[in-house]
Structures are given as structure tokens and as C-alpha cells.
N, CA and C atoms as a LAMMPS dump frame, in Angstrom:
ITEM: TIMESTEP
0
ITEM: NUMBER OF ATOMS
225
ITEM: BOX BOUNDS ff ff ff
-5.0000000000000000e+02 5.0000000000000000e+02
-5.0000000000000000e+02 5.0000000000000000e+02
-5.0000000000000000e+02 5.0000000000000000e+02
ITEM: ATOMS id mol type element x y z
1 1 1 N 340.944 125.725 -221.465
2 1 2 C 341.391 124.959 -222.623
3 1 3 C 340.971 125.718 -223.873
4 2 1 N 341.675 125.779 -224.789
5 2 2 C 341.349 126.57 -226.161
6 2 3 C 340.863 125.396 -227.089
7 3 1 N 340.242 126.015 -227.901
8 3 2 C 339.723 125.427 -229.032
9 3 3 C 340.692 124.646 -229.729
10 4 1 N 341.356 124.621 -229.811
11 4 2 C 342.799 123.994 -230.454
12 4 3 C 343.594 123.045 -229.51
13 5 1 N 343.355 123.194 -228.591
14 5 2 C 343.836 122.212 -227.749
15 5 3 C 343.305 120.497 -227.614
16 6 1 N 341.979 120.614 -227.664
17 6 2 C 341.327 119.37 -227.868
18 6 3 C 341.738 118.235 -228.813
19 7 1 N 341.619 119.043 -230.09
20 7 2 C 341.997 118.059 -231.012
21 7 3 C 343.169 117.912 -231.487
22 8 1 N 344.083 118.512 -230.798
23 8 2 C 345.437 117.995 -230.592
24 8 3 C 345.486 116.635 -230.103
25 9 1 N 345.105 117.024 -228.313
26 9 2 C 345.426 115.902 -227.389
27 9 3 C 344.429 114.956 -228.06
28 10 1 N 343.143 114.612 -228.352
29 10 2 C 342.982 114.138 -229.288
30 10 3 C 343.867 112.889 -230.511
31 11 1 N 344.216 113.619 -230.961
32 11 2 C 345.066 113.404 -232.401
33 11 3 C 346.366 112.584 -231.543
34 12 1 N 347.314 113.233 -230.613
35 12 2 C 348.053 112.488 -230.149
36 12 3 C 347.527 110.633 -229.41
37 13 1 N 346.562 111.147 -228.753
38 13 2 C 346.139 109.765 -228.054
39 13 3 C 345.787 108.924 -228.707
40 14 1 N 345.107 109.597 -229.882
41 14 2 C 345.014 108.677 -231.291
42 14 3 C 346.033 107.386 -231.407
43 15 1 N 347.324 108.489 -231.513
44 15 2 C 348.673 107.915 -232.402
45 15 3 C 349.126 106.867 -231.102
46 16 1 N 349.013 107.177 -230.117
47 16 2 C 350.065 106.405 -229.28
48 16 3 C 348.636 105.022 -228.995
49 17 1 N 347.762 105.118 -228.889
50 17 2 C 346.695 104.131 -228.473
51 17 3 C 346.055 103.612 -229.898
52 18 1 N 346.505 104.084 -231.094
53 18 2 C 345.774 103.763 -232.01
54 18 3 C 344.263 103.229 -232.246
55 19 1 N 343.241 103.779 -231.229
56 19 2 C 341.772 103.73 -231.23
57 19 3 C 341.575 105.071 -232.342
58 20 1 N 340.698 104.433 -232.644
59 20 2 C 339.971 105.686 -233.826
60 20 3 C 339.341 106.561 -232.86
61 21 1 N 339.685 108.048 -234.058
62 21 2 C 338.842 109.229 -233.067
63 21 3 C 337.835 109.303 -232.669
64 22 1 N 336.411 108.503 -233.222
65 22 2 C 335.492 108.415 -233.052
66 22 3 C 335.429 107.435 -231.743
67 23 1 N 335.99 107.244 -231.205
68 23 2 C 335.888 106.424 -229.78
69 23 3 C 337.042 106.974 -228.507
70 24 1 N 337.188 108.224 -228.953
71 24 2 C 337.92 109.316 -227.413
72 24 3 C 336.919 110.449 -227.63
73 25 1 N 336.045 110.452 -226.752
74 25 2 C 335.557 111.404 -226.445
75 25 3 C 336.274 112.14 -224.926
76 26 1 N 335.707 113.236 -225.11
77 26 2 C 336.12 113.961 -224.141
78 26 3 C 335.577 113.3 -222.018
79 27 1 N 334.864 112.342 -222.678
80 27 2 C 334.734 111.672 -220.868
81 27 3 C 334.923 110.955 -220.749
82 28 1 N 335.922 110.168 -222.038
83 28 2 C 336.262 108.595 -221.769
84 28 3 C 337.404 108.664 -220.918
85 29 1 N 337.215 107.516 -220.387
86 29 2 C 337.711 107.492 -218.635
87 29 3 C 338.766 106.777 -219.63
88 30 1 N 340.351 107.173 -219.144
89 30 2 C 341.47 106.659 -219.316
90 30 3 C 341.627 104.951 -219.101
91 31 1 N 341.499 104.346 -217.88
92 31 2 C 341.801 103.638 -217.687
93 31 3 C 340.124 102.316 -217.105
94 32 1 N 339.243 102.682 -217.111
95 32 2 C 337.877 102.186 -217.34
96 32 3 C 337.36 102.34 -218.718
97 33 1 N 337.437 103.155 -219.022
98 33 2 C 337.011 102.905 -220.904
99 33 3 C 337.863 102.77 -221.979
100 34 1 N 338.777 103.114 -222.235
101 34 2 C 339.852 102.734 -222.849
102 34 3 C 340.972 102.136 -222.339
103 35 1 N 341.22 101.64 -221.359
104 35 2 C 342.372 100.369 -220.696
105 35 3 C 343.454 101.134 -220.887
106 36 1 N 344.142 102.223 -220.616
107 36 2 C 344.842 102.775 -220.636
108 36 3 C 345.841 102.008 -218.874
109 37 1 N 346.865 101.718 -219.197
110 37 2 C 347.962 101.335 -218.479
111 37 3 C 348.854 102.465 -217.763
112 38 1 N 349.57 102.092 -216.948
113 38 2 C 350.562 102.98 -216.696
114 38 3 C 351.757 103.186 -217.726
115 39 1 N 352.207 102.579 -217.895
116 39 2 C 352.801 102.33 -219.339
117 39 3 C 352.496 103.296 -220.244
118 40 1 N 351.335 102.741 -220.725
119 40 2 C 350.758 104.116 -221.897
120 40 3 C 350.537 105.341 -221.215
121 41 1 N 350.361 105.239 -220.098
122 41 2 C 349.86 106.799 -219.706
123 41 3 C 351.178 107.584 -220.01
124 42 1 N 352.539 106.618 -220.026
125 42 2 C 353.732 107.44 -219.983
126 42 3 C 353.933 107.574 -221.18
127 43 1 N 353.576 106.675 -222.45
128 43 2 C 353.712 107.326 -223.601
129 43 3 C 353.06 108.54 -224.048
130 44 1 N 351.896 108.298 -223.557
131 44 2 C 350.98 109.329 -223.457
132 44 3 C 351.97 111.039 -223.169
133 45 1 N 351.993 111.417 -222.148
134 45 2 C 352.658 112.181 -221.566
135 45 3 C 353.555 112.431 -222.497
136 46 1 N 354.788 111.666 -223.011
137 46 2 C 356.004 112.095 -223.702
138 46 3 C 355.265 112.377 -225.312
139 47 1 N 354.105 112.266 -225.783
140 47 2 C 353.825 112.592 -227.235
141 47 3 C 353.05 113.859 -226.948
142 48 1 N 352.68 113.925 -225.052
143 48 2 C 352.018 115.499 -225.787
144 48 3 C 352.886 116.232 -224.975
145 49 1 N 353.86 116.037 -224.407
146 49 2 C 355.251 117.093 -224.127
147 49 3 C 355.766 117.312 -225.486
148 50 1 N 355.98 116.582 -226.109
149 50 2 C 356.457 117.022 -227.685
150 50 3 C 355.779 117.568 -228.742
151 51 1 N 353.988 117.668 -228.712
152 51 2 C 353.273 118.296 -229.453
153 51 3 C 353.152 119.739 -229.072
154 52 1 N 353.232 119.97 -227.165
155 52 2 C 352.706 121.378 -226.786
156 52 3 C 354.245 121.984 -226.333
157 53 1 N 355.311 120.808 -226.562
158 53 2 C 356.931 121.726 -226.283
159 53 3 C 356.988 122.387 -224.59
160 54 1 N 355.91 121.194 -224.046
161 54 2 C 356.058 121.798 -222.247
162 54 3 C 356.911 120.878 -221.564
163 55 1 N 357.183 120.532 -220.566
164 55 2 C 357.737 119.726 -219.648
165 55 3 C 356.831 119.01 -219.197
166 56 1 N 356.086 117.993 -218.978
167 56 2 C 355.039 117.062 -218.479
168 56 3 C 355.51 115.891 -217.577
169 57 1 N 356.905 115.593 -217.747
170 57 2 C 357.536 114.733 -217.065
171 57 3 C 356.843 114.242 -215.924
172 58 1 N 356.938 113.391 -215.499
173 58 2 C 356.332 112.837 -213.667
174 58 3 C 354.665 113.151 -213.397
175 59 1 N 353.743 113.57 -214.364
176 59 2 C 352.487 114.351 -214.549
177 59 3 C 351.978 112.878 -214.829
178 60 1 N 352.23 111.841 -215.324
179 60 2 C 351.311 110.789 -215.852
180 60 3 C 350.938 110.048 -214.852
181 61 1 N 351.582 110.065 -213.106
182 61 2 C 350.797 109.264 -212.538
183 61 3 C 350.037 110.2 -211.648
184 62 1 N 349.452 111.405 -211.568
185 62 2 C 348 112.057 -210.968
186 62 3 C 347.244 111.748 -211.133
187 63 1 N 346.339 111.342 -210.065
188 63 2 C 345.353 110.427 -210.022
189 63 3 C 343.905 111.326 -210.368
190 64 1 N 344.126 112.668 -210.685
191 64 2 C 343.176 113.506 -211.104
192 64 3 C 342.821 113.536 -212.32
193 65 1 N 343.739 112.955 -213.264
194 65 2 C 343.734 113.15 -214.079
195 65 3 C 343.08 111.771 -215
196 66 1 N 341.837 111.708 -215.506
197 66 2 C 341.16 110.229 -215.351
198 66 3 C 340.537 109.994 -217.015
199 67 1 N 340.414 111.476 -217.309
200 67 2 C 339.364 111.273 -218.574
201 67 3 C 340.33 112.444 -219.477
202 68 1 N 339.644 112.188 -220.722
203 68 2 C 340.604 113.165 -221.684
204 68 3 C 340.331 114.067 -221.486
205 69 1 N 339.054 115.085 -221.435
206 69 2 C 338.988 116.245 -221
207 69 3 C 339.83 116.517 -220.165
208 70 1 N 340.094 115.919 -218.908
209 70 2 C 341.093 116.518 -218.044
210 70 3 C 342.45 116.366 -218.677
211 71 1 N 342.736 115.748 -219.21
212 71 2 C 344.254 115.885 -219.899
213 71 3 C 344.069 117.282 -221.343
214 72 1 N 343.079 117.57 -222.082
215 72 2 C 343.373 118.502 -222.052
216 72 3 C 343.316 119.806 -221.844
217 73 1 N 342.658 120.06 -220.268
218 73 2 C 342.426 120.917 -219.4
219 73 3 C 343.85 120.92 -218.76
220 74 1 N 344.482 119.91 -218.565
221 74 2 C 345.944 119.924 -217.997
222 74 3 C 346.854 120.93 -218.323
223 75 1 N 346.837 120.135 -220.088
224 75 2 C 348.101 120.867 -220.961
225 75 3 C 347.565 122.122 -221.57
């Protein structure tokens, strides 16, 4: 993950979950600490396919993928 990557995914999860930055840290568990849904996980996905211009499609239900660090270790 690059230095620049963080506070992207970051900044996006921001926008679609509207929690302040100061409460996504990099080990907050998606769906145990921030209540993240399936639902959102898919908004999720389509705001940072459009920030990093990749294909992410069908990626939001891996079950590996749990905490923000790993999302942006993903992208």
C-alpha cells in the first residue's frame, strides 16, 4: 500500500458512511465497529472503483476483507 493510498480509502469511506475521520482507523473492523452492511459495503466498493479508476465489481462480499487496512491493502 503507498502512502497515498490510505487517505484516499479513508476520505472515500468517509463520504459514503459519513463517520468522521477521526473514528476509521486503520483496524476498525467493517462490520463490528462501524456496522457496515452489505449494502454499504457495495457502496463502498463503487466510490473507490471510481476514486482508483479499477474494476472492484463483485470484491465487496470477501470475507477477508474485514478492517480498513485491508481494503486499502486491496486497492
Amino acid at each position: 500500500m503507498s502512502q497515498e493510498t490510505l487517505p484516499r480509502v479513508l476520505n472515500c469511506l468517509a463520504k459514503v458512511t459519513r463517520y468522521p475521520l477521526h473514528l476509521l482507523t486503520v483496524d476498525a473492523d467493517l462490520e463490528n465497529d462501524l456496522g457496515i452492511d452489505s449494502v454499504k459495503r457495495v457502496e463502498i466498493v463503487v466510490a473507490l472503483s471510481t476514486e482508483f479508476a479499477v474494476d472492484l465489481q463483485g470484491e465487496e462480499n470477501d470475507p477477508s476483507i474485514r478492517t480498513i487496512g485491508q481494503i486499502a491493502a486491496w486497492v
